[in-house]
Chimera marker file (.cmm) of the C-alpha trace (Angstrom):
<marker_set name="trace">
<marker id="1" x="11.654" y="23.787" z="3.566" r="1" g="1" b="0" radius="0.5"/>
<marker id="2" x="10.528" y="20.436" z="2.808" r="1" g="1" b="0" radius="0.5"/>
<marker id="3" x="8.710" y="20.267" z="-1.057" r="1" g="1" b="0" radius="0.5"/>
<marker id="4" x="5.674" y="17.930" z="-1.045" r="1" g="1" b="0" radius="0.5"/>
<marker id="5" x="5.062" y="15.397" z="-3.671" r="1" g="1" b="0" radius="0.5"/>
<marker id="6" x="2.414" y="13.617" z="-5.158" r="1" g="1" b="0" radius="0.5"/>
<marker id="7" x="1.661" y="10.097" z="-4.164" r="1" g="1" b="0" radius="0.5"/>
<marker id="8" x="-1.134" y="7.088" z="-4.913" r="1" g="1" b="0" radius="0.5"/>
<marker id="9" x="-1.363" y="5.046" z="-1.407" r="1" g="1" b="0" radius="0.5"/>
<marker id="10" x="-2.972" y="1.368" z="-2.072" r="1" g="1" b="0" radius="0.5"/>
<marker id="11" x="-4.000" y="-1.227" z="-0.007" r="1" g="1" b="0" radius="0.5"/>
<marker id="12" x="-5.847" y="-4.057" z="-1.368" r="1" g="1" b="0" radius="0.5"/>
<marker id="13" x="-8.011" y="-7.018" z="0.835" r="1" g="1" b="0" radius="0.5"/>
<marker id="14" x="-9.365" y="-9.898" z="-0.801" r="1" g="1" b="0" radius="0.5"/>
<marker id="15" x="-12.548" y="-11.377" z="1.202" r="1" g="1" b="0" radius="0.5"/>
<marker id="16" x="-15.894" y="-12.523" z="1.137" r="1" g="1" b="0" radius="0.5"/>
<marker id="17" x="-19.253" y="-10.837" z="1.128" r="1" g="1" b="0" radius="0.5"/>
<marker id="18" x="-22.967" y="-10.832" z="0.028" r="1" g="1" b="0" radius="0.5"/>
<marker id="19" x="-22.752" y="-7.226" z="-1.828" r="1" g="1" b="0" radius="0.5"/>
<marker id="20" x="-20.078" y="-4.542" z="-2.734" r="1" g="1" b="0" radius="0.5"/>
<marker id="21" x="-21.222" y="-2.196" z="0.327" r="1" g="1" b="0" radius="0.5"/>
<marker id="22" x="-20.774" y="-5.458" z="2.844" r="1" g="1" b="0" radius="0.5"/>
<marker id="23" x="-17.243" y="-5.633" z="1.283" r="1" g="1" b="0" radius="0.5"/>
<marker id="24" x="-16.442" y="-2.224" z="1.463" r="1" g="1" b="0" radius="0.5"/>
<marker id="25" x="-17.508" y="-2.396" z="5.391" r="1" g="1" b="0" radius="0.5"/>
<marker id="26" x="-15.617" y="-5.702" z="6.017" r="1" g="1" b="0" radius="0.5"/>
<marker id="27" x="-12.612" y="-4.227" z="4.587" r="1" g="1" b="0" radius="0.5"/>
<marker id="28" x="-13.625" y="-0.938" z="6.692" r="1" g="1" b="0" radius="0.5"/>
<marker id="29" x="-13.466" y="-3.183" z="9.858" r="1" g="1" b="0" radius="0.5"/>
<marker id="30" x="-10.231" y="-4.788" z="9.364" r="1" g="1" b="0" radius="0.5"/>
<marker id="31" x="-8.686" y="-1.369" z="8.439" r="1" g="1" b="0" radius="0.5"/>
<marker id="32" x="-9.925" y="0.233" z="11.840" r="1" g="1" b="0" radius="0.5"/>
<marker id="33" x="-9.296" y="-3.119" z="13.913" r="1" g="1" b="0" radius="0.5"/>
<marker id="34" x="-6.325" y="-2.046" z="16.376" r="1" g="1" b="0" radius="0.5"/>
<marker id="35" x="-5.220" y="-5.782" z="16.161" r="1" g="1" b="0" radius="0.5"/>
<marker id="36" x="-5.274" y="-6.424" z="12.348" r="1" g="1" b="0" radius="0.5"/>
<marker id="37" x="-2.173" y="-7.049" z="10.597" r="1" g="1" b="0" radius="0.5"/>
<marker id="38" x="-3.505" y="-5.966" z="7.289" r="1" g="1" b="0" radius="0.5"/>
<marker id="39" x="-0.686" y="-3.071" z="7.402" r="1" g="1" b="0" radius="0.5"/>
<marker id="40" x="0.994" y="-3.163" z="4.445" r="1" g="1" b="0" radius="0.5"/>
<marker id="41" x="0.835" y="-0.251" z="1.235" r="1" g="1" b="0" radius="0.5"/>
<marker id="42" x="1.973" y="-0.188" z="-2.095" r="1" g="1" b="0" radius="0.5"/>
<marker id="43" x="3.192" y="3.659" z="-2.644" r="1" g="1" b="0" radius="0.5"/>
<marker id="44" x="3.455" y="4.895" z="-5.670" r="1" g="1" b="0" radius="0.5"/>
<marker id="45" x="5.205" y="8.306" z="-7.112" r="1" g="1" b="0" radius="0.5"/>
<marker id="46" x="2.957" y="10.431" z="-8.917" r="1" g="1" b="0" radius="0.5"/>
<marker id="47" x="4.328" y="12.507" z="-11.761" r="1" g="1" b="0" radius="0.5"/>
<marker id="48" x="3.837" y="15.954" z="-10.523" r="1" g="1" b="0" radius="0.5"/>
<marker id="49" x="1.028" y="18.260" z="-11.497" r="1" g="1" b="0" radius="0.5"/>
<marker id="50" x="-0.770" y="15.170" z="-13.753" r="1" g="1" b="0" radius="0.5"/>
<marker id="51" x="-1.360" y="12.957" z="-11.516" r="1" g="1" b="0" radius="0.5"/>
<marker id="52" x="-0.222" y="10.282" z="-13.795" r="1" g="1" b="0" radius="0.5"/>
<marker id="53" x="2.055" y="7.234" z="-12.195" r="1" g="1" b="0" radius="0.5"/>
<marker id="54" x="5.563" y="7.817" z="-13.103" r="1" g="1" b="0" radius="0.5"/>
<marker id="55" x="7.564" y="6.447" z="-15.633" r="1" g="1" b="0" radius="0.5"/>
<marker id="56" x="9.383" y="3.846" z="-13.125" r="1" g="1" b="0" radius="0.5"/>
<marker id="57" x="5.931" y="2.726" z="-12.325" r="1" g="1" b="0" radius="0.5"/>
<marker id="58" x="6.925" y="0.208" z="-9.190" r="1" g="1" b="0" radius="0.5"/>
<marker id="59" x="5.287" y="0.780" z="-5.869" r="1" g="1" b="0" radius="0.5"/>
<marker id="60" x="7.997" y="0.468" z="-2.523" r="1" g="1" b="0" radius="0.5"/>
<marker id="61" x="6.336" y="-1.742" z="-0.667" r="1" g="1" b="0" radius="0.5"/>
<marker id="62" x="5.432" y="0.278" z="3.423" r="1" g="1" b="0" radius="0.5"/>
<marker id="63" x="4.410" y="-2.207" z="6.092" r="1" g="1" b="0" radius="0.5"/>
<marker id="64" x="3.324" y="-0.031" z="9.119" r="1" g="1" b="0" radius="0.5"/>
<marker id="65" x="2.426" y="-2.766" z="11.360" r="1" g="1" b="0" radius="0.5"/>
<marker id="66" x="4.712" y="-1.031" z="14.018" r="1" g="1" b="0" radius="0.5"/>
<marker id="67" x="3.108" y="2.384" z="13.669" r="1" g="1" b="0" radius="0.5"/>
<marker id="68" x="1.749" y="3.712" z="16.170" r="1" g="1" b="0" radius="0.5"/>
<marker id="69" x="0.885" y="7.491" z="16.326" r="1" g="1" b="0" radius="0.5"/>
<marker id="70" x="-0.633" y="7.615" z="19.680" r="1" g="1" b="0" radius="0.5"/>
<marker id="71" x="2.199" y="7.020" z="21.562" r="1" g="1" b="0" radius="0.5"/>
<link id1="1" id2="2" r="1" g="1" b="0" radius="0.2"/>
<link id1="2" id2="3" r="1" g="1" b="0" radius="0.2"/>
<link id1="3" id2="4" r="1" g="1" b="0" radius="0.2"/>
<link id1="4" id2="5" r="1" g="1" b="0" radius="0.2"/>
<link id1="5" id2="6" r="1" g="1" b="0" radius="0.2"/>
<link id1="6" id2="7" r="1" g="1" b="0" radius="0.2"/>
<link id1="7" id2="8" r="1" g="1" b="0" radius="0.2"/>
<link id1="8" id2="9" r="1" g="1" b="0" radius="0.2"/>
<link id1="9" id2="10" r="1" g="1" b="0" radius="0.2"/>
<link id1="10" id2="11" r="1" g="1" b="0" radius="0.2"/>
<link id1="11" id2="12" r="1" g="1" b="0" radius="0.2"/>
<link id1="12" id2="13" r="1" g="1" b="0" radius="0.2"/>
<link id1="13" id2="14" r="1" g="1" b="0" radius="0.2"/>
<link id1="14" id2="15" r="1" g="1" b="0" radius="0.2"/>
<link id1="15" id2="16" r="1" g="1" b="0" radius="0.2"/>
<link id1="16" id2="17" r="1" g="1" b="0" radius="0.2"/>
<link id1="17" id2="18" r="1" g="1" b="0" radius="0.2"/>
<link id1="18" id2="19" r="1" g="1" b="0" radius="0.2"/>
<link id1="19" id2="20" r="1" g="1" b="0" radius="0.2"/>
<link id1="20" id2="21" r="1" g="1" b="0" radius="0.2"/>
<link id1="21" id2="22" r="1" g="1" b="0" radius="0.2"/>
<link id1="22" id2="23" r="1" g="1" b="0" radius="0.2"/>
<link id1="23" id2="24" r="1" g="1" b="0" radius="0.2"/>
<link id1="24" id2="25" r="1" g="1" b="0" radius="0.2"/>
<link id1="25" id2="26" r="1" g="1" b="0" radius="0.2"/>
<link id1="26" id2="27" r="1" g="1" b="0" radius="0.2"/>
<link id1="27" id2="28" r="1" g="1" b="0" radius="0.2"/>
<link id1="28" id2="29" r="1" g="1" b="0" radius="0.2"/>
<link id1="29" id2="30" r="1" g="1" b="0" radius="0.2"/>
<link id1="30" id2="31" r="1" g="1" b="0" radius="0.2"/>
<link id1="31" id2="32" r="1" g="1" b="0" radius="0.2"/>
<link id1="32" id2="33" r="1" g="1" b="0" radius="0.2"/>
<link id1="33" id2="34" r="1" g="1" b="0" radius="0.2"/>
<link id1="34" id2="35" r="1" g="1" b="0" radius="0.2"/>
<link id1="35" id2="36" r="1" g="1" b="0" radius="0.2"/>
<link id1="36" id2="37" r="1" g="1" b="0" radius="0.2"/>
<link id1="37" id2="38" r="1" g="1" b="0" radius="0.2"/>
<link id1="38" id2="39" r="1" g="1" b="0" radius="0.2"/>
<link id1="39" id2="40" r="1" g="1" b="0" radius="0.2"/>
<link id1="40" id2="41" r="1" g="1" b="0" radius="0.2"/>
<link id1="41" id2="42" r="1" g="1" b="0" radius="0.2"/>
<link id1="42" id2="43" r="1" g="1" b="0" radius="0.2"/>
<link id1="43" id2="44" r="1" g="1" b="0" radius="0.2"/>
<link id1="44" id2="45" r="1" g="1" b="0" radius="0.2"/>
<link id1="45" id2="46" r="1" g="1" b="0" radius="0.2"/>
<link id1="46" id2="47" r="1" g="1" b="0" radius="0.2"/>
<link id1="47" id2="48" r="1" g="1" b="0" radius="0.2"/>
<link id1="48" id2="49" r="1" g="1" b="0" radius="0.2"/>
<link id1="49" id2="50" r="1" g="1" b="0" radius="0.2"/>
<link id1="50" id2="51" r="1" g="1" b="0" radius="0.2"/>
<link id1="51" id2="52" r="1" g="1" b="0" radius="0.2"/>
<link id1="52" id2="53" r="1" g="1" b="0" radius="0.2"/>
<link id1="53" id2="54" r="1" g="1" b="0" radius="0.2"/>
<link id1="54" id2="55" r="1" g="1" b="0" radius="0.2"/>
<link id1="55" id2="56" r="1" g="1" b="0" radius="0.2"/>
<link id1="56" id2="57" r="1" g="1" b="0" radius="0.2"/>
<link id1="57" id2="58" r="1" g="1" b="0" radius="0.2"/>
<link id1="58" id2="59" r="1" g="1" b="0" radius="0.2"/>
<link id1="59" id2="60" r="1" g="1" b="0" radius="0.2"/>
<link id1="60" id2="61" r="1" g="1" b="0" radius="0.2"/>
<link id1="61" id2="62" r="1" g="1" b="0" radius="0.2"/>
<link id1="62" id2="63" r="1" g="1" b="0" radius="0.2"/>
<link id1="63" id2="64" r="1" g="1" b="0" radius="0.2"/>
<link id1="64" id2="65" r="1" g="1" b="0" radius="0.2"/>
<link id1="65" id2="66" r="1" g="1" b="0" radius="0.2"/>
<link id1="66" id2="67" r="1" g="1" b="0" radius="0.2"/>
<link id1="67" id2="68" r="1" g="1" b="0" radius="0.2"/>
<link id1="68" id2="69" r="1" g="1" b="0" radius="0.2"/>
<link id1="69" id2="70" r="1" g="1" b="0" radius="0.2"/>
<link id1="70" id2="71" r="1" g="1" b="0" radius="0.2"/>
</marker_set>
């Protein structure tokens, strides 16, 4: 049996926009886009139970640009 752990997922964009919510749908867009190549996550181990970042405190680095779970 396989023991699940805690992780914090993050994936930044910098762009342009007129207002936070235009941001937050421009960076929506490019997330959902089958052809961007804005793939790449910082992972990072969360202590367990707390929630806290652990003591190591570096991210690995995940670029999924060859995921693809539908096929």
């Amino acid at each position: 049996m396989r023991t699940l752990k805690e992780y914090r997922v993050v994936w930044e964009i910098e762009l342009y926009a007129c207002s936070p919510r235009e941001a937050a749908q421009r960076a929506l867009e490019t997330q959902r886009d089958p052809d961007s190549t804005a793939t790449g996550f910082d992972v990072y181990r969360l202590d367990a139970g707390t929630g806290v970042q652990s003591a190591t405190g570096e991210p690995v680095h995940v670029d999924l640009g060859r995921y693809h779970p539908l096929e």
